[in-house]
Backbone as CSV, one residue per row, in Angstrom:
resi,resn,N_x,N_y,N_z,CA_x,CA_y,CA_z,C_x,C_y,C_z
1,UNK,120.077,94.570,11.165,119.164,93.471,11.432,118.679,93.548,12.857
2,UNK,117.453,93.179,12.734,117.106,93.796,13.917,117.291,92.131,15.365
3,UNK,117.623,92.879,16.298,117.513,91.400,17.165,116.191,91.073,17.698
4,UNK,116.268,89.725,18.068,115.402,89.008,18.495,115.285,89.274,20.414
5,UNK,113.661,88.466,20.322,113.338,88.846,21.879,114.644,88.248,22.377
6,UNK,115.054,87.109,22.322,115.791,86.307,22.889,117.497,87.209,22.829
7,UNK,117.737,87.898,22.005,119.195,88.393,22.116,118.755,89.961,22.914
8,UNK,117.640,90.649,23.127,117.496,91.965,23.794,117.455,91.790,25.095
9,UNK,118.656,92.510,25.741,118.600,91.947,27.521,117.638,92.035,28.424
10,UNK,117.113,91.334,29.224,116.256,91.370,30.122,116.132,92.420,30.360
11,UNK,115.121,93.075,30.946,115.042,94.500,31.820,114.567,93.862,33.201
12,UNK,115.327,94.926,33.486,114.838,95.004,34.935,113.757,95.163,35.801
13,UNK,112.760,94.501,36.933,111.884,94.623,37.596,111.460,96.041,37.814
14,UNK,110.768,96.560,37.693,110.128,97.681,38.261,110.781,97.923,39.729
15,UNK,110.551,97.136,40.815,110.843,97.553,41.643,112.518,97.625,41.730
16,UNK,113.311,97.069,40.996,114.700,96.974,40.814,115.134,98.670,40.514
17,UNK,114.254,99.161,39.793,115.149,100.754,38.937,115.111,101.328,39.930
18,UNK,116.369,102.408,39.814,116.644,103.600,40.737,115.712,104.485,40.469
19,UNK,115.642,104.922,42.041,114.005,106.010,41.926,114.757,107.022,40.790
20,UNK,113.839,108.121,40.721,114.470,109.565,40.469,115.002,110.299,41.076
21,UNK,116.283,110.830,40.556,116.974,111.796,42.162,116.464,112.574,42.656
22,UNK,115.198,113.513,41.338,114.580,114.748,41.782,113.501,114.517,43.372
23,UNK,112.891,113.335,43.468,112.232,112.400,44.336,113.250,112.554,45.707
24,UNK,114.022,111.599,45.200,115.253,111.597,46.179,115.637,112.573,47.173
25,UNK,116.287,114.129,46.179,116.219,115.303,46.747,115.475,115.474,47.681
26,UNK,114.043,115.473,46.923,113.096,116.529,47.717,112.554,115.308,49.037
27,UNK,113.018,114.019,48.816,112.494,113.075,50.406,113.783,113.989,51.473
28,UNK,114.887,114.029,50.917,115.307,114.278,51.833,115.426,115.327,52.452
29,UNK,115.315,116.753,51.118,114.895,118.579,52.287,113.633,118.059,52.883
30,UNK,112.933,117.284,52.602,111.784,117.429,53.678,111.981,116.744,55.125
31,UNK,112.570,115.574,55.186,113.722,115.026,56.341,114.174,116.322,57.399
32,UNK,114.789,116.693,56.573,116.160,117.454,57.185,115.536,118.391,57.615
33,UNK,114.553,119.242,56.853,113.484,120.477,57.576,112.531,119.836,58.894
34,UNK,112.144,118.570,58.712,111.275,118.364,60.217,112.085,117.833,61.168
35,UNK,113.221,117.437,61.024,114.250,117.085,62.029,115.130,118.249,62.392
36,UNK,115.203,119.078,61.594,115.798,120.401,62.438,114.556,121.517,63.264
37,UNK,113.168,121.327,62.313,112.491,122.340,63.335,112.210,121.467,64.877
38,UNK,112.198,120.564,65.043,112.633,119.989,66.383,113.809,120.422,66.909
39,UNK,114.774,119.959,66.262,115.946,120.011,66.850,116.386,121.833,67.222
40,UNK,115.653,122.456,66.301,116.392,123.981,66.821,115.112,124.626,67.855
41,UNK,113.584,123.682,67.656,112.675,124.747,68.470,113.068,123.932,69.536
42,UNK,113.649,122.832,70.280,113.767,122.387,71.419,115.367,122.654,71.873
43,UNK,116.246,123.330,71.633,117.366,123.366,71.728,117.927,124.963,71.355
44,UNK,117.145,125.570,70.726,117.846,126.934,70.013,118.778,126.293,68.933
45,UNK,119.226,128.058,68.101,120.172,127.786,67.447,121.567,127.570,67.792
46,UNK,121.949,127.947,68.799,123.205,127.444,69.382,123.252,125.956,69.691
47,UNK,122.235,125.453,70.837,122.433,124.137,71.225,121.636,123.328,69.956
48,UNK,121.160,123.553,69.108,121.029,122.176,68.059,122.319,121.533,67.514
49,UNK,122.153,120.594,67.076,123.124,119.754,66.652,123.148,119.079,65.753
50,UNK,123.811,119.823,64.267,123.396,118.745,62.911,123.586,117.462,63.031
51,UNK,124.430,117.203,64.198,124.409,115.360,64.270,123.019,114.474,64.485
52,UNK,122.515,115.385,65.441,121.138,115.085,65.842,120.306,115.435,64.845
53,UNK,120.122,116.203,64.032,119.486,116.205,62.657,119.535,115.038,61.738
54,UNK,120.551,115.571,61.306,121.106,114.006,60.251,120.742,112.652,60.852
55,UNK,120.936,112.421,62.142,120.414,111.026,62.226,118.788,110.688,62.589
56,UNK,118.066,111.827,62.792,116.752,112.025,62.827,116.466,111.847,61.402
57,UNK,116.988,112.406,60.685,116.291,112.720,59.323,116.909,111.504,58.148
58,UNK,117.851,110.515,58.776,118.390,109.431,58.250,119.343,109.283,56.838
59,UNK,119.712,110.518,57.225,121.157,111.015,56.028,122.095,111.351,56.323
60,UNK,123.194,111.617,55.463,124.616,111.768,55.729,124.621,113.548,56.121
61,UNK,125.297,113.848,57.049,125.380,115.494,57.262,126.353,115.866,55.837
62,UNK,126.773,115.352,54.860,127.083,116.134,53.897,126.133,117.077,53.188
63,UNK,124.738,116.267,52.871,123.420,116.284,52.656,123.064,118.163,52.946
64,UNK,123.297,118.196,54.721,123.124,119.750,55.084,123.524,120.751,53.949
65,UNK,124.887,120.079,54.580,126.237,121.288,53.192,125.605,121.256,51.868
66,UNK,125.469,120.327,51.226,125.243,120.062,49.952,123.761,120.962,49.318
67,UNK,122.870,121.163,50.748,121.248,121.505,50.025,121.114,123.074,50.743
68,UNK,121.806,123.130,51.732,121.427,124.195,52.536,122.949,125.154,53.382
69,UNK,124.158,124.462,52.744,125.280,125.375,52.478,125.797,125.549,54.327
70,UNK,125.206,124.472,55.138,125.320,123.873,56.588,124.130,125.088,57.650
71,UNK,124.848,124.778,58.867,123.710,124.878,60.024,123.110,126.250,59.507
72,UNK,123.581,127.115,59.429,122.947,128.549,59.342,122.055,128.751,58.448
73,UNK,122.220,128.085,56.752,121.575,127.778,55.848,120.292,126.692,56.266
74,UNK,120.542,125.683,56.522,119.124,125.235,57.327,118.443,126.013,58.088
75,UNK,118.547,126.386,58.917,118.353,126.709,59.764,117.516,127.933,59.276
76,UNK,117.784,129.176,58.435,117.190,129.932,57.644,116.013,129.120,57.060
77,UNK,116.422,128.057,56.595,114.974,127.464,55.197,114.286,127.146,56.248
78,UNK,114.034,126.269,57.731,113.642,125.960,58.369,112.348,127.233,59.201
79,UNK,113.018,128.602,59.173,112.163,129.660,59.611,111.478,129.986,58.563
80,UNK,111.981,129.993,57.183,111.159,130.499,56.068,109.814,129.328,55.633
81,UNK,110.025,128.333,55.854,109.452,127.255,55.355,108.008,127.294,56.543
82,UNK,108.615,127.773,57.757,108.098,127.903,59.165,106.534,128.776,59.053
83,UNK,107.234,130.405,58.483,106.249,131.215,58.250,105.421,131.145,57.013
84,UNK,106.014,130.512,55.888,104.967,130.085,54.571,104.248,129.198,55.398
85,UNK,104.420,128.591,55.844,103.482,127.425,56.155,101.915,127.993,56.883
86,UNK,102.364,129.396,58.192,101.699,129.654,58.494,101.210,130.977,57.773
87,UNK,101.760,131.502,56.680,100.631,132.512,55.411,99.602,131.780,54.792
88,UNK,100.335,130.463,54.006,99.262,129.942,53.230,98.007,129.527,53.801
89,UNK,98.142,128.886,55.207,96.819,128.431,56.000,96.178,130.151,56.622
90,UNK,97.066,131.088,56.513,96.182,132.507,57.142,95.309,133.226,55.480
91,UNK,96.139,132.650,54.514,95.036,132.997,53.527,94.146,132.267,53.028
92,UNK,93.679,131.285,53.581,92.441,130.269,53.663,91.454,131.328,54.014
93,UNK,91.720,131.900,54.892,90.595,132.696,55.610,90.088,133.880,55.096
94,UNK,88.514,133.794,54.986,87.704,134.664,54.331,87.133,136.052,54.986
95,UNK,88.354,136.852,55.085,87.852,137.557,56.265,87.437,139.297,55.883
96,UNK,85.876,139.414,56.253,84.394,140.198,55.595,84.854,141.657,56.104
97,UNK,85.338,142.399,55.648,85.916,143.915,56.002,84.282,144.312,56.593
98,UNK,83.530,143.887,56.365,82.235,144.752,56.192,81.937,144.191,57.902
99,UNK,81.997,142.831,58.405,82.058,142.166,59.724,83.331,142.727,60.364
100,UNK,83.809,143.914,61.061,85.154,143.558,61.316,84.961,143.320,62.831
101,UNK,84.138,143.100,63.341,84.393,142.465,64.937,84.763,141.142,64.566
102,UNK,83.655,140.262,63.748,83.892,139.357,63.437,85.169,138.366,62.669
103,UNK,85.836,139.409,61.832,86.677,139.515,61.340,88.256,139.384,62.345
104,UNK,87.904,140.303,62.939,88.925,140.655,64.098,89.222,139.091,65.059
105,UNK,87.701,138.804,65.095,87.935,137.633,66.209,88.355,136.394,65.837
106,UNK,87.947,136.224,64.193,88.704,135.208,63.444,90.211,134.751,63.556
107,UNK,90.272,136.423,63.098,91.975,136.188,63.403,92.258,136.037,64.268
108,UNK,92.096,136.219,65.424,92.138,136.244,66.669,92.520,134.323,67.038
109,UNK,91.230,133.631,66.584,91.279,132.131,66.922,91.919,131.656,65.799
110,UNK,92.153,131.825,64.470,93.134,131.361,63.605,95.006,131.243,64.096
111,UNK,94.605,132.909,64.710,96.429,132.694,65.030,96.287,131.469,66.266
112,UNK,95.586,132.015,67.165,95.115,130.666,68.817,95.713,129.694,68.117
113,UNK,94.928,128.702,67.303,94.612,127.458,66.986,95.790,126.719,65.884
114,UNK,96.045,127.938,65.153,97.751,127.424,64.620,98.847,126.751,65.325
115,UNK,98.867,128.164,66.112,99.780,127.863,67.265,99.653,126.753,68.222
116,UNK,98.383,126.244,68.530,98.138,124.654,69.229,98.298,123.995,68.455
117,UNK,98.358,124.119,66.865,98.682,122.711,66.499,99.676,122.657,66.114
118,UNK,100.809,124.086,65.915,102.184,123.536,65.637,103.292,124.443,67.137
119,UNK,103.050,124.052,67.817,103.846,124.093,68.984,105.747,124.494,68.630
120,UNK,105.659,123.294,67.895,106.991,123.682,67.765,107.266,125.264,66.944
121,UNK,106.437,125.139,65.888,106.408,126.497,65.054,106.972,127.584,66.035
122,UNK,106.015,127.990,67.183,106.117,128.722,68.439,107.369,128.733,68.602
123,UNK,107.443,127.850,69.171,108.924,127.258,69.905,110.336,128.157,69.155
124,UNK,110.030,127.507,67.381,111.155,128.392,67.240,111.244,129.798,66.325
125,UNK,110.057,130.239,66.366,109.702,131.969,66.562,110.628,132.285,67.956
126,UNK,110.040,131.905,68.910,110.737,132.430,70.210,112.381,132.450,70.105
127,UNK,112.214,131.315,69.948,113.732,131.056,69.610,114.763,132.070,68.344
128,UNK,113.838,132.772,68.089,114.113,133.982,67.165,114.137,135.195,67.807
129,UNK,113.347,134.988,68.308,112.747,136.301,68.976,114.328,136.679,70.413
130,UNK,115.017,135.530,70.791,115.301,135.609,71.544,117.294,135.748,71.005
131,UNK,117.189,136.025,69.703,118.285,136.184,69.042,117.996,137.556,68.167
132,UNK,116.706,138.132,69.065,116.791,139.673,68.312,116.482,139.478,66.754
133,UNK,116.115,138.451,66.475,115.164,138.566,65.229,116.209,138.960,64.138
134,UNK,117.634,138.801,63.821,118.705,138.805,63.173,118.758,138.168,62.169
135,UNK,117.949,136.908,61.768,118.065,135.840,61.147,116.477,135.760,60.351
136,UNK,115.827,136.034,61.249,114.729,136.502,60.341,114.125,137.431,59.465
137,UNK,115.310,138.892,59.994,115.274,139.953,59.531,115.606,139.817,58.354
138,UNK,116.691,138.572,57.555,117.251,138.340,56.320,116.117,137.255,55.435
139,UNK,114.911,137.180,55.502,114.076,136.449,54.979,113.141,138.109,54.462
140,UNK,113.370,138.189,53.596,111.964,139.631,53.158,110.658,138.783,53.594
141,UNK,110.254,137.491,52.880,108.765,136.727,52.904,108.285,136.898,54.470
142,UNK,108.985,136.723,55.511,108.655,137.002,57.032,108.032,138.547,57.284
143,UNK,109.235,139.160,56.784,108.866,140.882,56.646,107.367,141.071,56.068
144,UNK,107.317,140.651,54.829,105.900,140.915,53.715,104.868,140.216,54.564
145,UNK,105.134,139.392,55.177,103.867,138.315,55.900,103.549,139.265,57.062
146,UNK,103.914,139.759,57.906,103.643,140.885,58.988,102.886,142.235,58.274
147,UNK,103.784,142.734,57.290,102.713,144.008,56.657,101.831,143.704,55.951
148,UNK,101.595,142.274,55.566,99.768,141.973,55.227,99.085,141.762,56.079
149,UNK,99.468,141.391,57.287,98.819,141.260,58.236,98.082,142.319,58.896
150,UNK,99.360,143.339,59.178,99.152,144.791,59.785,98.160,145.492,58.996
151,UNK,98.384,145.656,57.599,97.071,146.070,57.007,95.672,145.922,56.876
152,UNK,96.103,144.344,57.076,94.075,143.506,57.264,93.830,144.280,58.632
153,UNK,94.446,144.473,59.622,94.389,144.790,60.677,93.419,146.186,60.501
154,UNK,94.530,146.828,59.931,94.315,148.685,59.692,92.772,148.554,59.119
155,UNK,92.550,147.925,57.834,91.524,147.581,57.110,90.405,147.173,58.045
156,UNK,90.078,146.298,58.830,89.399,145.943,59.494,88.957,147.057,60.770
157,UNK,90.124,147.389,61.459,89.840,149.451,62.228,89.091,150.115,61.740
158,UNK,89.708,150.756,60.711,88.817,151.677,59.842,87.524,151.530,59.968
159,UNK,86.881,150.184,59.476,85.387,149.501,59.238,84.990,149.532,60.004
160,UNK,85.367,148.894,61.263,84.712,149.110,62.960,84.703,150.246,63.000
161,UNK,85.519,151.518,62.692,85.458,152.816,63.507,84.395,153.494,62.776
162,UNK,84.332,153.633,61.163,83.265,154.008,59.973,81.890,153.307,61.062
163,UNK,81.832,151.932,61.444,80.662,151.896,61.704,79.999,151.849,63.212
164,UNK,80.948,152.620,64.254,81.017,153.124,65.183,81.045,151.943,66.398
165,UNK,82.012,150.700,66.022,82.092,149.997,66.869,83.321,149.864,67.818
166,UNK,84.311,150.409,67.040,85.466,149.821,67.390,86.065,151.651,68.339
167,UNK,86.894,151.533,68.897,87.541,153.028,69.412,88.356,153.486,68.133
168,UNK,88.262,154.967,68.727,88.544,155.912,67.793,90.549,156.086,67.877
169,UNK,91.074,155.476,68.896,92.459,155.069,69.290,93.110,154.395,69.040
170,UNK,92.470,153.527,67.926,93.078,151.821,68.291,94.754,152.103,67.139
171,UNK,95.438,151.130,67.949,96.946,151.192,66.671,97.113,149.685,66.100
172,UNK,96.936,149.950,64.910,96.875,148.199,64.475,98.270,147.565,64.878
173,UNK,99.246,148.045,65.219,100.306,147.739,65.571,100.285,147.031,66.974
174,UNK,99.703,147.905,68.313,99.475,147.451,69.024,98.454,146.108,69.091
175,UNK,97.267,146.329,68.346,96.417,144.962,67.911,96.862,143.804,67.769
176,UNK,98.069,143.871,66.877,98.409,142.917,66.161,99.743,142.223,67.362
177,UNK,100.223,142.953,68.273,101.226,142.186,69.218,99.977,141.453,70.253
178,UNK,98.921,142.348,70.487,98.200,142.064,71.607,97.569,140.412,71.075
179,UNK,96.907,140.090,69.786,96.768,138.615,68.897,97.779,138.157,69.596
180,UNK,99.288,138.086,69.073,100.696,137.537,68.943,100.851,137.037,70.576
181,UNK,100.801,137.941,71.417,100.562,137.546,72.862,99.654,136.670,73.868
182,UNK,98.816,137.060,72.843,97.181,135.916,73.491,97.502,134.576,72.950
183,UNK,98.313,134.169,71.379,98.276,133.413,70.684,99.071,132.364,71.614
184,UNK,100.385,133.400,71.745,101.851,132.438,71.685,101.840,132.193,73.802
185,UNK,101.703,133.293,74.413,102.387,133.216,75.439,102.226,131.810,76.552
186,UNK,101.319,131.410,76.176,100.836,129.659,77.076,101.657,128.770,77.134
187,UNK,102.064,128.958,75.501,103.027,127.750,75.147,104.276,127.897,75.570
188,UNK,104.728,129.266,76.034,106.739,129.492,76.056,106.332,129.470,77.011
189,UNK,105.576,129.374,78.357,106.198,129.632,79.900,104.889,128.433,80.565
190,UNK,104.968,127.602,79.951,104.433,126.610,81.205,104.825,125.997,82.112
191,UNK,106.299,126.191,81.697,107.032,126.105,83.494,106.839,126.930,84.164
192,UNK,106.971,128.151,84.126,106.936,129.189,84.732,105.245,129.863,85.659
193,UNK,104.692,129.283,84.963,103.140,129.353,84.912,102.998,128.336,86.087
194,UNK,103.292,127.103,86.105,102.811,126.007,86.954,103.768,126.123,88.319
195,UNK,105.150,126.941,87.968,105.588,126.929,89.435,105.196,128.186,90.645
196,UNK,104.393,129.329,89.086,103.881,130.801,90.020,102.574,130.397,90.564
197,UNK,102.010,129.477,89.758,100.634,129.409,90.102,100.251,128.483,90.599
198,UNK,100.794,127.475,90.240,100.243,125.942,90.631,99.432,125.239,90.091
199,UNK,99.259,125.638,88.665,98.401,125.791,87.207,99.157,124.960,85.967
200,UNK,98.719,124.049,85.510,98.817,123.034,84.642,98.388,123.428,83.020
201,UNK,99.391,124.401,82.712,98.678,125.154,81.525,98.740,123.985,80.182
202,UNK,99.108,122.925,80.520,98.813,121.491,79.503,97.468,120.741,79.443
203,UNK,97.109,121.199,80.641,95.729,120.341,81.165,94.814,120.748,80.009
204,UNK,93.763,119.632,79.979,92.929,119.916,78.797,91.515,120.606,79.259
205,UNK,91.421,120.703,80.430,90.062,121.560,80.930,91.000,122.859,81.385
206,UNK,92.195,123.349,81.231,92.539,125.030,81.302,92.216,124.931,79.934
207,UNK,93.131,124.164,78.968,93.516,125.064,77.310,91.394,125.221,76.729
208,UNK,90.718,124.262,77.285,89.360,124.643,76.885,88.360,126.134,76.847
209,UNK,89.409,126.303,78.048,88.617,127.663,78.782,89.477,128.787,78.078
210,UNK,90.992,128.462,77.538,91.626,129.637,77.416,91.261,130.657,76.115
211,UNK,90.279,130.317,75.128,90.270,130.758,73.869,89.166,131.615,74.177
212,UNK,88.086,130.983,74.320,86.849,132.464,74.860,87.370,133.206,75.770
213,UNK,88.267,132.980,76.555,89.009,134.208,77.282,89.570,134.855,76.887
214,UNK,90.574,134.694,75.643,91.467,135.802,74.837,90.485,136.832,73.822
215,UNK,89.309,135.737,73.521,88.412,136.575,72.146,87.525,137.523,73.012
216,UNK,87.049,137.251,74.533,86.860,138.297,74.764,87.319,139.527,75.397
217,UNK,89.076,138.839,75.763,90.040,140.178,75.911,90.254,140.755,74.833
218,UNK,90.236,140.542,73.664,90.307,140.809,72.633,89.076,142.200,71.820
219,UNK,87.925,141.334,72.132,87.057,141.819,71.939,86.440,143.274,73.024
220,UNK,86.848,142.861,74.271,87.057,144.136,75.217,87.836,145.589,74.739
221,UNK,88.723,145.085,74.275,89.883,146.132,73.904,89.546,146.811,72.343
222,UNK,88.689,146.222,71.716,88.710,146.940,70.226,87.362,147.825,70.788
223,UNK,86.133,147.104,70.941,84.954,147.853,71.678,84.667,149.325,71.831
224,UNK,84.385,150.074,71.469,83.644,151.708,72.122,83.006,151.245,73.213
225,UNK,83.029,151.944,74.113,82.717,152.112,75.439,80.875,151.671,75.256
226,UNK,80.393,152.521,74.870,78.857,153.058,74.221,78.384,151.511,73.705
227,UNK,79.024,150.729,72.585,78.772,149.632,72.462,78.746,148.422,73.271
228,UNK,79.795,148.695,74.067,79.668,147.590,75.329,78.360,147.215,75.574
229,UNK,77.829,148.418,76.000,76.712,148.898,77.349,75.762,148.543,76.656
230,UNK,75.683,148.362,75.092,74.374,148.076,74.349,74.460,146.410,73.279
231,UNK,75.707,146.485,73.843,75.811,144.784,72.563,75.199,143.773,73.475
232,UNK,74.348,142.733,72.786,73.540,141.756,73.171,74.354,140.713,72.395
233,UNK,74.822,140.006,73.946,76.458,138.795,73.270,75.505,137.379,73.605
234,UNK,75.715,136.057,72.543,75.306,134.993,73.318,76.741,134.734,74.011
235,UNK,76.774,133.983,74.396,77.471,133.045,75.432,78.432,132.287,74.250
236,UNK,80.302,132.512,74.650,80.788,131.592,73.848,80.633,130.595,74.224
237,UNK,81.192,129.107,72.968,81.419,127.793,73.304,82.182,127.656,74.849
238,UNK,81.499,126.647,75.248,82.510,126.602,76.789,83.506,124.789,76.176
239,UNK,83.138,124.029,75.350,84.024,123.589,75.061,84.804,123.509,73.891
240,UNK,85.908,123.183,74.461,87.128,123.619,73.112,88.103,122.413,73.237
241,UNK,87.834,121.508,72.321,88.922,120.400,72.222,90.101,120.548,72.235
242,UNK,90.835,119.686,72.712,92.027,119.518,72.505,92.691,119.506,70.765
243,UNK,91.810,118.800,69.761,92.450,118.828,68.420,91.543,120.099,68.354
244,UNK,91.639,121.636,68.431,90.919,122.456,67.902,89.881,122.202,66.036
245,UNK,89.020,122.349,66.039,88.325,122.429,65.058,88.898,123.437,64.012
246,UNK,88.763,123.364,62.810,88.313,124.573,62.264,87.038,125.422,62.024
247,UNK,86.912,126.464,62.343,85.500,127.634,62.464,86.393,127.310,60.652
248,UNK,84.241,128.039,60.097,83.664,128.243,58.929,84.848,130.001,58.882
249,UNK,85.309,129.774,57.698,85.590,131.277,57.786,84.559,132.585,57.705
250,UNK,84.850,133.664,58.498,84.130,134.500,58.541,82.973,134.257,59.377
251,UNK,82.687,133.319,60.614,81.655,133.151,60.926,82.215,132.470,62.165
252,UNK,81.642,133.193,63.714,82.214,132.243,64.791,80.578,132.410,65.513
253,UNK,80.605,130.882,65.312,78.995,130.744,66.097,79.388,131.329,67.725
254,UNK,78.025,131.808,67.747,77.609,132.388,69.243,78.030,133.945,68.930
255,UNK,78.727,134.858,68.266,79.182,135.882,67.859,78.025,136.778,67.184
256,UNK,77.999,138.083,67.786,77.138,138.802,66.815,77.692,139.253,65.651
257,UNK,76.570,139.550,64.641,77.347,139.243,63.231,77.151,141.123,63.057
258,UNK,78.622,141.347,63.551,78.397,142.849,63.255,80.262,142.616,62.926
């Protein structure tokens, strides 16, 4: 017999039910990943401190153990999560083998402009870099993300050299540190910078000026000699915001379209 409204128990408010754990979970790896890439790009992996995590990220440090098997295990998802983040936004970009100056210089302000907007990202690359790259070496996706890179690189040589722009010398290897150097180096030594020089590499009328300066160190160094002497350049942007824009892919106004 079936019961009546009156004998079937109330239910509960909507806002009364327990979320879903799967919800749950994933609020909290996402917690725990932006409270440790702070905590390890401002501290390293030695001086971070899952205490300082966990209470940033507003959970119990069992949580660590439980999702990421403690510090070392974070700390891994935290670099991997680090460099997906910056593949998926590098394959946004539409970049024209057939343009490879243009091409070249893209990448060039893509890596720039990443790197200004995730600072910390930087921060704890270096912070890798400065542990001999041990920890990253155990992520393959880091590995695979560098030899697609190196190849667009190679790919893009070739095309300049086929169409007699680029030198007949160039090592995409070297290319690709010389990017990595223009990109990153502002951000790891602005102490060091302001006490050699007396230079405020935070200031927002240096970081304006600093990007047409790398694209055309950049652009200096891929160059044939012969082309120099005959390329007709406009004038880059002289301003460059502080929230960098995104350029149209494949296309940097003021750039000749070769």
């Amino acid at each position: 017999m079936a019961k009546t409204d009156r004998e079937r128990p109330a239910l509960a408010p909507l806002a009364a039910l327990p979320k879903p754990r799967t919800r749950d979970a994933d609020r909290t790896r996402a917690a725990l990943l932006k409270a440790g890439l702070r905590e390890f790009a401002q501290n390293g992996f030695s001086g971070g401190r899952l205490e300082r995590v966990v209470k940033a990220a507003g959970c119990n440090i069992r949580m660590v153990y439980h999702y990421y098997g403690g510090k070392d295990g974070l700390y891994l998802a935290i670099l991997e999560a680090a460099s997906d983040q910056m593949r998926q936004a590098e394959a946004e970009l539409d970049i024209d083998l057939d343009r490879p100056l243009v091409g070249m210089l893209e990448l060039m302000r893509f890596s720039y402009e990443f790197f200004e907007r995730h600072p910390l990202v930087e921060a704890l690359f270096r912070t890798e870099d400065l542990m001999s790259g041990k920890r990253a070496a155990r992520l393959s996706p880091m590995v695979k993300d560098v030899q697609s890179r190196l190849r667009l690189i190679k790919d893009l040589i070739v095309s300049g050299q086929a169409k007699g722009l680029f030198r007949d010398d160039l090592d995409p290897i070297q290319v690709h540190i010389t990017i990595t150097a223009l990109s990153r180096f502002r951000l790891g030594s602005t102490q060091s910078q302001a006490m050699e020089t007396g230079m405020n590499a935070k200031a927002r009328d240096w970081r304006t000026q600093r990007l047409p300066h790398c694209l055309a160190v950049l652009e200096a160094a891929l160059l044939d000699n012969k082309v120099k002497k005959r390329l007709v350049r406009a004038p880059l942007p002289a301003h460059l915001p502080t929230a960098l824009p995104r350029r149209r892919s494949g296309h940097l106004s003021g750039r000749a379209s070769i």
